[in-house]
C-alpha positions in Angstrom: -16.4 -12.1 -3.1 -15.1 -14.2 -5.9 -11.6 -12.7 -6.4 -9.2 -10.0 -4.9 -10.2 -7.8 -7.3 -13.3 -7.3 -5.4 -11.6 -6.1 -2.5 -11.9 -2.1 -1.9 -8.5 -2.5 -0.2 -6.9 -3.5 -3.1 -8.7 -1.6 -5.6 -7.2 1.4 -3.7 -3.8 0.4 -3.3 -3.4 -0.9 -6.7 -4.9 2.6 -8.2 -2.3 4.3 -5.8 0.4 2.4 -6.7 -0.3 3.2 -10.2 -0.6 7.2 -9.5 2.5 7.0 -7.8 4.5 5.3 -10.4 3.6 8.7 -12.9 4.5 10.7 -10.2 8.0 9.5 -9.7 9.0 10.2 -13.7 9.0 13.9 -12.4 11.7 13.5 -10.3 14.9 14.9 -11.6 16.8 12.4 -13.4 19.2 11.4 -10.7 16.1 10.7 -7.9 14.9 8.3 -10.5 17.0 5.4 -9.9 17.5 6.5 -6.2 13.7 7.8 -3.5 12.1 6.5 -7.0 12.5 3.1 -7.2 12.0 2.4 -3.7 9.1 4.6 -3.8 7.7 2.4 -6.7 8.4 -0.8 -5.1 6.7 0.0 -1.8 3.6 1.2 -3.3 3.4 -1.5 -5.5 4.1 -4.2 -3.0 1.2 -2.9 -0.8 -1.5 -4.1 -3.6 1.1 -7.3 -4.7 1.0 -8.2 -1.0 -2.6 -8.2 -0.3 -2.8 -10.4 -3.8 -1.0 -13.3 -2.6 -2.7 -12.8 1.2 -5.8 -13.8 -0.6 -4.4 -16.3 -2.4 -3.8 -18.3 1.3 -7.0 -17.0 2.5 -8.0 -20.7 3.1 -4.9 -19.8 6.3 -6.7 -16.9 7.8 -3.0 -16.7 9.6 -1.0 -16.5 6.1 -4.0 -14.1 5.1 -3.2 -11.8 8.3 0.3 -12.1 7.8 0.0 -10.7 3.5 -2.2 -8.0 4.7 0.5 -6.8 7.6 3.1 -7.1 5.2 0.7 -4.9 3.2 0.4 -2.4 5.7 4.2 -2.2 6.5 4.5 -1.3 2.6 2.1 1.0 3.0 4.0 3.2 5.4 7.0 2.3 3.9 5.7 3.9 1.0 4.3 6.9 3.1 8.1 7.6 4.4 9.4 7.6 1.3 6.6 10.3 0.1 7.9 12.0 3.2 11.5 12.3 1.6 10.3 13.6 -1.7 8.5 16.4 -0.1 11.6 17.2 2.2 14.6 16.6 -0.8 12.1 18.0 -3.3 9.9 21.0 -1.8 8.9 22.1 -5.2 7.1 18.5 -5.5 5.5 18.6 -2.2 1.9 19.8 -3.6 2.2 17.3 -6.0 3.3 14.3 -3.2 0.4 16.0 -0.7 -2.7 14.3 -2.5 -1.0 10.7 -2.1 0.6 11.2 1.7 -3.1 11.4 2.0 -4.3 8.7 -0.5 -1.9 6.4 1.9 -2.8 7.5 4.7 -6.3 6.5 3.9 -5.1 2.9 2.7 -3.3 2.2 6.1 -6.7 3.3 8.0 -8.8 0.8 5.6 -5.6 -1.9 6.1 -5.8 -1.6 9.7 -9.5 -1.9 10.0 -9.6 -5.6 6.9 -7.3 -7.1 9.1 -9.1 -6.6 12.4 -12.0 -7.8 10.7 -9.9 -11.1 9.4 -9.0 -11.6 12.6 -12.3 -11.1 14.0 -13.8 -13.7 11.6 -11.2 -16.2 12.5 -11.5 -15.9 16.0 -15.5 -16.1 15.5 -15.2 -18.8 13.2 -13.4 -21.1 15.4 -15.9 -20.8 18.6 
């Protein structure tokens, strides 16, 4: 692995951070500025998050620490997906495909940073 790039994890959260950026400029006008932005900045700190993890990967603890922080965006963003099916029930079968997009992330998340942790337990035996 030569790059974060490579990483599935990423490639998915930087795809749904994407998606989810279009989807918020359907929101009415006034949910733009308001369950938007934070909707866009959670999603998009999820990917930004497991970017500068790898970037300390050389401190398997720093790298643990990015991809938590990744996580925590990642059901950050889930919550506020939450809100915009509950304010915005007319949006919900738009918002259903990405609760479960997310919900996928946080599974894949959870299961890289077990296996960084594993590695750096391993690797200091």
């Amino acid at each position: 692995m030569s790059s974060y790039a490579d990483l599935d994890v990423y490639k998915l959260a930087h795809e749904l951070g994407v998606s989810i950026h279009k989807l918020t400029l359907q929101l009415p006008k006034h949910e733009t500025y308001e369950i938007g932005s934070q909707l866009r900045r959670a999603s998009k700190s999820i990917s930004a998050n497991i970017v500068e993890g790898y970037g300390r990967r050389r401190y398997k603890a720093d790298f643990v620490k990015f991809l938590i922080y990744a996580h925590s965006s990642c059901d950050e963003t889930l919550e506020w997906l939450k809100y915009i099916q509950d304010c915005h029930p007319d949006l919900s079968s738009s918002t259903d495909p990405f609760v479960e997009q997310t919900m996928t992330l946080g599974r894949k998340l959870n299961h890289f940073i077990q296996a960084v942790e594993k590695q750096h337990l391993t690797s200091k035996s």
